[in-house]
C-alpha positions in Angstrom: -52.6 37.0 24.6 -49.5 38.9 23.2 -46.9 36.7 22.5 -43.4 38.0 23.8 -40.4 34.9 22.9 -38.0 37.5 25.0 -40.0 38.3 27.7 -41.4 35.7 30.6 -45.3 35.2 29.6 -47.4 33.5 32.2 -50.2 31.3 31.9 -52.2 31.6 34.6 -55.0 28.7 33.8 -56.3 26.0 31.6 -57.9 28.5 29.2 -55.1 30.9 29.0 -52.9 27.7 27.8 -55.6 26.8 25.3 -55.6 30.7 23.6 -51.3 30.3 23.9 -51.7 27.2 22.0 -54.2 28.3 19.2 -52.4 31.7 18.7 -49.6 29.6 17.6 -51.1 26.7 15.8 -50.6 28.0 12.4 -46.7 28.3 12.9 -44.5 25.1 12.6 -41.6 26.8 14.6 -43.3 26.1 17.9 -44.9 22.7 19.0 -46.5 22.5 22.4 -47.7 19.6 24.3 -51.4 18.7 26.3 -50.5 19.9 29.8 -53.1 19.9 32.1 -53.5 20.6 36.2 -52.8 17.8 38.7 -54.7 17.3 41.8 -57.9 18.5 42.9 -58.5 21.8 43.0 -57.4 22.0 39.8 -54.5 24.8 40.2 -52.6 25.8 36.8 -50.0 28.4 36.3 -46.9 28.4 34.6 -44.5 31.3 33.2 -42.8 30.5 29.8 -40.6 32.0 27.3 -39.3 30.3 24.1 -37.2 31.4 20.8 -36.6 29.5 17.7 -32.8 29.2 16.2 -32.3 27.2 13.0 -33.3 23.8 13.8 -33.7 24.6 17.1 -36.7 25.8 19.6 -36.2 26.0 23.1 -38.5 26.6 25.7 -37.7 27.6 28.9 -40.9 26.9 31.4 -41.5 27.0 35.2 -44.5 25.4 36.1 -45.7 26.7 39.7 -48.3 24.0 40.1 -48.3 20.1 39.6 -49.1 19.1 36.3 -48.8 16.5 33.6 -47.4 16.5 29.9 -48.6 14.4 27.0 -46.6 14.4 24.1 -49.1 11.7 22.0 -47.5 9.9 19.8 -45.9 11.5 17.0 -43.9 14.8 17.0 -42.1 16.9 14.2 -38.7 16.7 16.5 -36.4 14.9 18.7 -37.0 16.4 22.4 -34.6 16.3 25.2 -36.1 17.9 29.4 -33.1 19.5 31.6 -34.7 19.9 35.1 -33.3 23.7 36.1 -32.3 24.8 39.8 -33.3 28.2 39.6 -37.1 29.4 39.4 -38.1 31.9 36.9 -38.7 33.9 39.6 -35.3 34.4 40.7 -33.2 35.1 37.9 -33.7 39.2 37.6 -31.7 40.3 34.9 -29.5 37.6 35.6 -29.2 35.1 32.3 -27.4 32.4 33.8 -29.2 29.3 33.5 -28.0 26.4 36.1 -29.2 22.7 35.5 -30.5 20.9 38.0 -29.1 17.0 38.8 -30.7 14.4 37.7 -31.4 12.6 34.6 -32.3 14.3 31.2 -35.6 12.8 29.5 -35.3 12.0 26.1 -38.2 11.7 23.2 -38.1 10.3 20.0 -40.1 11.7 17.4 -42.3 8.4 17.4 -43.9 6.9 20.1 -45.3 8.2 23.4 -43.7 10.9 25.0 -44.9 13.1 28.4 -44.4 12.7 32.1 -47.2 11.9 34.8 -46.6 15.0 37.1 -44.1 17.3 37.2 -43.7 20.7 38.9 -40.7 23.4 38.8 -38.5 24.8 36.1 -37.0 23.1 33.0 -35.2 23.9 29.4 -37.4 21.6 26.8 -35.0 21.5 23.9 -36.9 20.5 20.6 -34.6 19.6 17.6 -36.0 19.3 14.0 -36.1 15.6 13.2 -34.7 15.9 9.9 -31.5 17.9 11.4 -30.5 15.1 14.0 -31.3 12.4 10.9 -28.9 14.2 8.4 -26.2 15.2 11.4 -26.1 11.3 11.7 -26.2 10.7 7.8 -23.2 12.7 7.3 -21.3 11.7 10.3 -21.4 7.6 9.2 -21.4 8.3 5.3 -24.4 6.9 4.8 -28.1 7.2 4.7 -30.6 7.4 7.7 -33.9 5.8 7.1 -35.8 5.7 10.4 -35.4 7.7 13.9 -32.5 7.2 16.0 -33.6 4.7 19.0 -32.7 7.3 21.4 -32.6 5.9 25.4 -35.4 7.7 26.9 -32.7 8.7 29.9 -29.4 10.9 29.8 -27.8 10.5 33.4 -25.9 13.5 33.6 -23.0 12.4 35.6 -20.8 11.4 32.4 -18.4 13.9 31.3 -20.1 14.0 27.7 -23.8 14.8 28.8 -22.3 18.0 31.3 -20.1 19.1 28.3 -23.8 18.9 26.4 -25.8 20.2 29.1 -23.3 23.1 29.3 -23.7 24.0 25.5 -27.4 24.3 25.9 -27.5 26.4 29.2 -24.9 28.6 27.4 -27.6 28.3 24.0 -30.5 29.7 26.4 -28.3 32.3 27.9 -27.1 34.0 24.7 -30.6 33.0 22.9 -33.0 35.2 25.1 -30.6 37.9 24.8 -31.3 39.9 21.4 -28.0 42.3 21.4 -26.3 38.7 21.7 -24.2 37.6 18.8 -25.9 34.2 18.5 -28.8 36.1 16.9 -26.2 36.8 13.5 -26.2 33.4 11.5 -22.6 33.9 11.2 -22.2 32.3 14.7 -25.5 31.0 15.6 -25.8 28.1 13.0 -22.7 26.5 13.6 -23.4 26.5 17.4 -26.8 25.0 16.8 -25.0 22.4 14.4 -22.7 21.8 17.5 -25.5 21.6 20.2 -27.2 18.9 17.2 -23.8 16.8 16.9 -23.1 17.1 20.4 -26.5 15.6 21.2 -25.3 12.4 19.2 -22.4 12.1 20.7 -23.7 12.4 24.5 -27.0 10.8 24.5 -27.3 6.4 24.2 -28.1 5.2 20.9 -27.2 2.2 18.5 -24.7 4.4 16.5 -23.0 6.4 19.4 -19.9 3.7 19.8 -19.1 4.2 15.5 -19.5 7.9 16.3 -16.8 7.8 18.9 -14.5 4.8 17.7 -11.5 6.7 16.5 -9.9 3.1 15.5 -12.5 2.8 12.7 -10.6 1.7 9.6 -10.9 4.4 6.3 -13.0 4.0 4.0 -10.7 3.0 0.4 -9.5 6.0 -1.0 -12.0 5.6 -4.5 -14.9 5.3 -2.2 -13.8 9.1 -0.4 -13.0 10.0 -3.8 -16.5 9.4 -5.7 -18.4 10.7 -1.8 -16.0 14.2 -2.6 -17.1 14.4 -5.7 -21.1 13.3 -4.7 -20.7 16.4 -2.3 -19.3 19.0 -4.2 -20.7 18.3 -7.5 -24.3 17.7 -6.6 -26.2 19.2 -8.8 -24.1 18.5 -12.2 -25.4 15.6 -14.1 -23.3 12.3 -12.7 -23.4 8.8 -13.7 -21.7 5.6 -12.1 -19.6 5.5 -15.1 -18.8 9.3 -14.8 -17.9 8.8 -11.2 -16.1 5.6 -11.8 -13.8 7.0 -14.5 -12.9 10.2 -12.2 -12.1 7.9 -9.2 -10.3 6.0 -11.4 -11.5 2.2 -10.8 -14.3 0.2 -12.7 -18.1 0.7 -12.3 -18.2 -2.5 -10.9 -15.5 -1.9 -8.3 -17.3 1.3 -7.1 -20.6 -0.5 -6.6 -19.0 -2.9 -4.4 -17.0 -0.4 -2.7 -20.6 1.5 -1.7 -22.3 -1.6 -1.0 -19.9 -2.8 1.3 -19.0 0.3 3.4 -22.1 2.4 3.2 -24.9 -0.3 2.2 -26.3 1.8 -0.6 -25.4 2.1 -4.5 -23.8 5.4 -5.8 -26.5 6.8 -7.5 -29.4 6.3 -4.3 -26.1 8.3 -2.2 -26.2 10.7 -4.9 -30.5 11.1 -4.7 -30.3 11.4 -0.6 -27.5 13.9 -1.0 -29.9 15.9 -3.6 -32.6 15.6 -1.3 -30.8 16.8 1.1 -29.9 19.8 -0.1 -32.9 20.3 -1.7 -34.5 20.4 1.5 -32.0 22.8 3.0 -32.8 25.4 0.2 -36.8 25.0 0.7 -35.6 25.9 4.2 -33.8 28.9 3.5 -35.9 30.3 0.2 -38.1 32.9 0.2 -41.7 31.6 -1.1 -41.9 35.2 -2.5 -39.4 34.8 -4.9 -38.4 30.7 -5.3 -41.0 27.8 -6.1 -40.9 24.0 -5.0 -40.1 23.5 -8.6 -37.4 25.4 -9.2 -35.8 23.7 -6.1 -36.4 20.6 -7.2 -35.1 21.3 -10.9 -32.0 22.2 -9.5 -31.2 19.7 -7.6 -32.1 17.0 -10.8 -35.2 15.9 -9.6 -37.4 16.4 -13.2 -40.4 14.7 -11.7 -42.6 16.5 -9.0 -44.6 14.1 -8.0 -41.8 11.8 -7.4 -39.8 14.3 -5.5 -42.8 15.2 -3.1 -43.7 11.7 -2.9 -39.4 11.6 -1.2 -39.4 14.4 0.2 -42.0 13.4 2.2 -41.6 10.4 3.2 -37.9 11.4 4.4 -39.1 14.8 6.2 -42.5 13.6 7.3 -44.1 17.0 5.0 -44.7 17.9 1.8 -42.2 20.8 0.5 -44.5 23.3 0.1 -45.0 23.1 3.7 -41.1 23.1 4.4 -40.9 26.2 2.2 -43.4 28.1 4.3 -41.2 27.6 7.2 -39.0 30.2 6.1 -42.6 32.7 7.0 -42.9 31.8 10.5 -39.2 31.4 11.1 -38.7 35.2 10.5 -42.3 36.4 11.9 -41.8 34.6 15.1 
């Protein structure tokens, strides 16, 4: 089966879907679920497309016959379903993508996921875990260490979830358009960074209410002072004296200052903001021309096995898997 992420493909039974999802069980741009025929003659046909943006994958699948969808227990992203009006059949060259009302499912990387029957057309939009985790980090100023407890529900009659739902019919509009701009990176990362933040800011979760609360009081001025300098001056050599001096209080000070406002110490804010990074480049490097090692190096980490050993435990892979992504990213 040839696979077209422009054009509709259709499925057209249970062993067609088992080639689709061996043909693409090398890549880690695409993830697919067990879906399997409900009722009992055992009908099973679906057309599909799907394309890959940055963090991003989004499938756009009409199934024509009842099925159901299990999503096991762990998965590599956060995943969000918006029911759509139209049928795949219909839409000619038309682009427009129309959601349908109703509620929006949403799945956490963890736990069970998948829905006992469904039938019709929907938009499965499938975010890179690490990408909503570090959206969140860097919105609070401080460190994510488990998923976001997501509600498994979006009701789409607040103002925030159409505004969202909006931004991702418009994502799968442009996105299955190749002459569209959002193909250049210029303009389609920072709308994928917007679709990511504006996820957080739509969907229920514990930190939705600090996200939004405009009354929130500043952090003190050394604290934004010693984060500034985190930031910008990553990968120089910094100490807690070093930032101290520059910020212009005592060590002591400082440490309190992070403990009380972020809950971490300056130099573990200093490692996740090197790991992040870190992990961005692996991203973006070609595996032709730039090792794990000379990420890691550059970043201060000086001990590989430690650095896998946090890098994986933070991004649920090893980075010698994360820099491979940047293969199937292009060749998909």
């Amino acid at each position: 089966m040839t696979i077209d992420t422009d054009a509709w493909v259709t499925v057209r039974s249970v062993d067609d879907f088992a080639q689709l999802r061996n043909s693409q069980q090398g890549s880690m741009s695409y993830w697919w679920p067990d879906i399997g025929p409900l009722g009992p003659a055992g009908a099973f046909s679906f057309a599909h497309r799907i394309r890959r943006l940055g963090p991003i994958t989004l499938l756009d699948a009409d199934f024509h016959d009842n099925v159901w969808v299990n999503g096991g227990e762990m998965r590599p992203h956060y995943h969000v379903t918006v029911p759509v009006a139209t049928p795949s059949s219909a839409c000619g060259n038309d682009p427009s993508i129309v959601a349908a009302p109703g509620p929006l499912g949403v799945y956490r990387p963890e736990g069970k996921a998948g829905v006992s029957s469904y039938v019709g057309r929907l938009l499965a939009v499938m975010i890179d875990r690490h990408a909503v985790e570090d959206a969140l980090a860097g919105a609070l100023g401080r460190s994510v260490t488990s998923q976001i407890d997501f509600q498994p529900t979006m009701a789409d009659t607040t103002q925030a979830v159409q505004s969202w739902i909006n931004m991702v019919s418009l994502l799968a509009q442009q996105l299955f358009r190749p002459d569209s701009v959002l193909q250049q990176p210029m303009v389609g990362m920072p709308f994928t960074d917007s679709v990511v933040h504006g996820l957080l800011l739509a969907a229920d979760h514990p930190f939705r209410a600090e996200l939004a609360d405009q009354t929130t009081q500043p952090a003190p001025a050394a604290l934004r002072a010693a984060i500034e300098l985190i930031e910008a001056e990553a990968d120089q050599s910094l100490t807690v004296s070093t930032l101290a001096a520059r910020c212009c209080v005592s060590v002591r000070s400082l440490q309190e200052a992070f403990k009380q406002n972020l809950g971490t110490t300056p130099m573990a804010y200093l490692r996740d903001v090197r790991l992040r990074r870190a992990h961005q480049d692996l991203l973006n490097a070609d595996p032709a021309t730039v090792t794990v090692a000379s990420v890691a190096y550059r970043w201060g980490f000086t001990n590989l096995g430690r650095f896998a050993a946090a890098h994986s435990a933070r991004y649920q892979e090893p980075p010698w898997k994360t820099l491979r992504r940047w293969q199937f990213c292009r060749g998909a």
